[in-house]
C-alpha positions in Angstrom: 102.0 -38.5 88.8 102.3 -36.4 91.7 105.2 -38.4 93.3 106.6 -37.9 90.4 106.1 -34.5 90.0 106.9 -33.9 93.5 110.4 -35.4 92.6 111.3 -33.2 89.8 110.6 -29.9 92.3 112.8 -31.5 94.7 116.0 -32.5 93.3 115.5 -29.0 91.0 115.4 -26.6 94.6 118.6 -29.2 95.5 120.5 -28.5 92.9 119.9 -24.6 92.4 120.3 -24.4 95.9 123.5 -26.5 95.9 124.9 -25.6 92.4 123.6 -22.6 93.1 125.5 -21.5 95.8 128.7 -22.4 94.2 128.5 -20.5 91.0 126.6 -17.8 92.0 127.8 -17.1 95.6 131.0 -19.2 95.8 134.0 -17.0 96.2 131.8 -15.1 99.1 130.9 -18.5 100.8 133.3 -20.7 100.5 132.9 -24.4 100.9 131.3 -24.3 104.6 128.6 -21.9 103.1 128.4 -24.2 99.4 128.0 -27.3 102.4 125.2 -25.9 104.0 123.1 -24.6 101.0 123.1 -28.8 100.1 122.3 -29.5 103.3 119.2 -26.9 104.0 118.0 -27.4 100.6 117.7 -31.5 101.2 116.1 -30.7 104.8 113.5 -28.1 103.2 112.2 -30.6 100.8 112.2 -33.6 103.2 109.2 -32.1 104.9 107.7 -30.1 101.7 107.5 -33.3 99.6 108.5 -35.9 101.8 104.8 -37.1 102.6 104.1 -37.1 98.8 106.9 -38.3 97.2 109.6 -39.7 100.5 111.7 -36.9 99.4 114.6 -39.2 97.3 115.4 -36.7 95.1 118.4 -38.9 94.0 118.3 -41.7 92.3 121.0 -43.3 94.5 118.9 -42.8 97.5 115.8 -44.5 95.0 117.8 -47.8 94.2 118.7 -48.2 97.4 115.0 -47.9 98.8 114.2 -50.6 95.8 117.0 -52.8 97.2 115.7 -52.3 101.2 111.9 -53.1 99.5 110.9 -49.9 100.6 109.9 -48.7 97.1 107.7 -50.5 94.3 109.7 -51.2 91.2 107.4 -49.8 89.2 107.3 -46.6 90.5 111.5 -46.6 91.0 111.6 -45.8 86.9 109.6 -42.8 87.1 111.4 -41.4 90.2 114.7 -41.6 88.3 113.5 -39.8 85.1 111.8 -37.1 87.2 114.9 -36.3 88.9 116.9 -36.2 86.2 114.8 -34.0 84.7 114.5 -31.7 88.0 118.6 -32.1 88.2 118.8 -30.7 84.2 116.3 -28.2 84.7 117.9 -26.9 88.4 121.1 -26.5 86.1 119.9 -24.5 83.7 118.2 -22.0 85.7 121.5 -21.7 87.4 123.4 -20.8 84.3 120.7 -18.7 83.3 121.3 -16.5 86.1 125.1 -16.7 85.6 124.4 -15.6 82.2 123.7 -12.3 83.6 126.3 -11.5 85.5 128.5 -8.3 84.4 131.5 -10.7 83.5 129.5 -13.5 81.6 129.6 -16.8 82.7 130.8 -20.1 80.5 129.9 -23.0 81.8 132.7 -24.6 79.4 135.7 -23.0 81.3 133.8 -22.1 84.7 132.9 -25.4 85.1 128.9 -25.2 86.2 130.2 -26.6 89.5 130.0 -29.9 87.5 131.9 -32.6 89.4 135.0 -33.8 88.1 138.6 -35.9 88.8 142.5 -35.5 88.2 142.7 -32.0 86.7 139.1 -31.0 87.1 139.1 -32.0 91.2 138.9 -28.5 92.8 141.8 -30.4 94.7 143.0 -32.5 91.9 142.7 -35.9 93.6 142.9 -38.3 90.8 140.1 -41.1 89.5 140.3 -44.0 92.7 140.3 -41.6 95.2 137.4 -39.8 93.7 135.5 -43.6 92.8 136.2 -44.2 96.7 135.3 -41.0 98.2 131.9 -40.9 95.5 131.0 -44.6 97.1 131.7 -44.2 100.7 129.7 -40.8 100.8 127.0 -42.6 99.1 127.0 -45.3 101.4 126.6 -42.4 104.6 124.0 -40.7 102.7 121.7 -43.9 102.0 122.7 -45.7 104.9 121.1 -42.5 107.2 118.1 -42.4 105.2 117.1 -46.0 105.6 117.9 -45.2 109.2 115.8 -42.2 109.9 112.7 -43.4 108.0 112.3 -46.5 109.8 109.3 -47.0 111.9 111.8 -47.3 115.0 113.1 -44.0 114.4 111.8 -40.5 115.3 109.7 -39.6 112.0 110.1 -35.3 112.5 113.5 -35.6 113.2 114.5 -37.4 110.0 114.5 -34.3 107.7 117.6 -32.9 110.0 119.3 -36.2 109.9 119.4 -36.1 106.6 120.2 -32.8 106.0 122.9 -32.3 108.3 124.5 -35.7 106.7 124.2 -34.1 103.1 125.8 -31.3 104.7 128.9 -33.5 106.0 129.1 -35.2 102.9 129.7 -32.1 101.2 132.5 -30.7 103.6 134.7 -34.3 102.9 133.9 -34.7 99.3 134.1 -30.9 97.5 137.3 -30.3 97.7 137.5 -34.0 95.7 135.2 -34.3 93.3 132.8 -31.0 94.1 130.5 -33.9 95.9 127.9 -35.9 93.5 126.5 -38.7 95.7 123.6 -38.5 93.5 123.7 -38.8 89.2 120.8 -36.7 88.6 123.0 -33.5 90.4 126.0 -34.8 88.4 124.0 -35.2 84.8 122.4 -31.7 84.9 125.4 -29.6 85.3 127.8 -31.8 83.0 125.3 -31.7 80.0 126.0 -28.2 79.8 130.1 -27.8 80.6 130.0 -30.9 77.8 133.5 -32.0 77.1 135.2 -33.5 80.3 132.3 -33.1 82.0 130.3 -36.1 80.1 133.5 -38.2 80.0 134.1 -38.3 83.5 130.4 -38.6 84.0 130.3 -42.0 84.2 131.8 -42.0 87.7 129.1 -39.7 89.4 126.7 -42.6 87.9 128.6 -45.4 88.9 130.2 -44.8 92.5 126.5 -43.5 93.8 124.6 -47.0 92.8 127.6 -48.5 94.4 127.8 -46.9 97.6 123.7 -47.0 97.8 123.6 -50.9 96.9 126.1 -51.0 100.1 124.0 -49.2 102.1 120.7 -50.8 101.6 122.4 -54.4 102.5 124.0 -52.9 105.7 120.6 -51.6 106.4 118.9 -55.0 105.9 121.4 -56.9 108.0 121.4 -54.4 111.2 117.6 -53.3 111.0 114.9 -56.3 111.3 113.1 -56.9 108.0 109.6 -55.7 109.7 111.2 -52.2 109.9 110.7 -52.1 105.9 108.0 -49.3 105.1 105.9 -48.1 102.1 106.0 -44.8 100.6 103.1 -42.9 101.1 99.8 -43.9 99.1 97.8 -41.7 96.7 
């Protein structure tokens, strides 16, 4: 349960930082700033959960874990609901906030920072060049945390891999899609714009699991099958 819990605190911190930054601080900030917030907030819980929980706080980055055999598929379930919860949760305590802001905030027209394609791309890049950004960021994502967990790598080092990654994820994908790379970031924001929101959904659910599946294969081709580790025990 404490994995678990452990989960739900991280992918909430990621997205009030991330989302956060964007509807709260965006116009100040600008994409660099909304890049970095991601980034730091993935980096601060890789080492504040990462030895209870492996810090996935995604459930891309989970199935692909499952698919390297680096996870127990019993426990991949549970991840995913906790950070869907902690992904719903981060969201509303960022609209909260937004509600209290002298102009109002409505997440309906304002968007939530809730990732979208075609008309609702901050750049308005339409659906296959949103499904192909969404995957091949996965992939990068996944791909460098298989890589910096692995026994043969540097163990302190791999919260700034992955943070900085996150980070340079976000710089390529926001101005296409806002940058999802993970459902559970995508699903709490768009549950509350509603509308387009939870009919383009689909593709922040889709492309990720993609682009993760990639990842963990890639992974199990160039690293030898003894590199495989367990998630830390109760």
């Amino acid at each position: 349960m404490r994995r678990y819990v452990a989960e739900l605190v991280g992918t909430f911190v990621l997205v009030f930082g991330g989302c956060g930054s964007a509807v709260l601080a965006g116009t100040s900030i600008g994409y660099l700033g909304i890049a970095i917030a991601f980034g730091l907030s993935l980096l601060t819980m890789v080492y504040a959960i990462g030895p209870i929980s492996g810090c996935h706080v995604n459930p891309a980055v989970t199935a692909g874990l499952l698919v390297a055999g680096r996870i127990d598929p019993r426990d991949a379930a549970g991840y995913v609901i906790a950070q869907v919860i902690g992904g719903i949760v981060g969201a509303a305590a960022v609209l909260f906030i937004a509600w209290g802001s002298p102009m109002g905030y409505d997440a309906a027209t304002q968007g939530l920072a809730a990732n979208g394609y075609g008309e609702h791309s901050p750049g308005g890049y339409d659906v296959i060049a949103a499904l192909l950004v969404e995957v091949i960021l996965t992939f990068l994502l996944v791909f460098t945390v298989l890589a910096a967990t692995a026994p043969t790598a540097r163990p302190a080092f791999a919260g700034v891999a992955i943070g900085f990654a996150l980070a340079l994820i976000h710089l390529v994908g926001i101005p296409v899609t806002n940058t999802s790379v993970n459902p559970a970031r995508s699903i709490g924001p768009a549950l509350f714009v509603g509308g387009w929101a939870l009919e383009q959904l689909w593709l922040f659910i889709v492309a990720p699991f993609i682009g993760s599946i990639c990842a963990a294969l890639l992974y199990q081709l160039v690293y030898p099958r003894e590199s495989a580790i367990a998630l830390p025990s109760e």
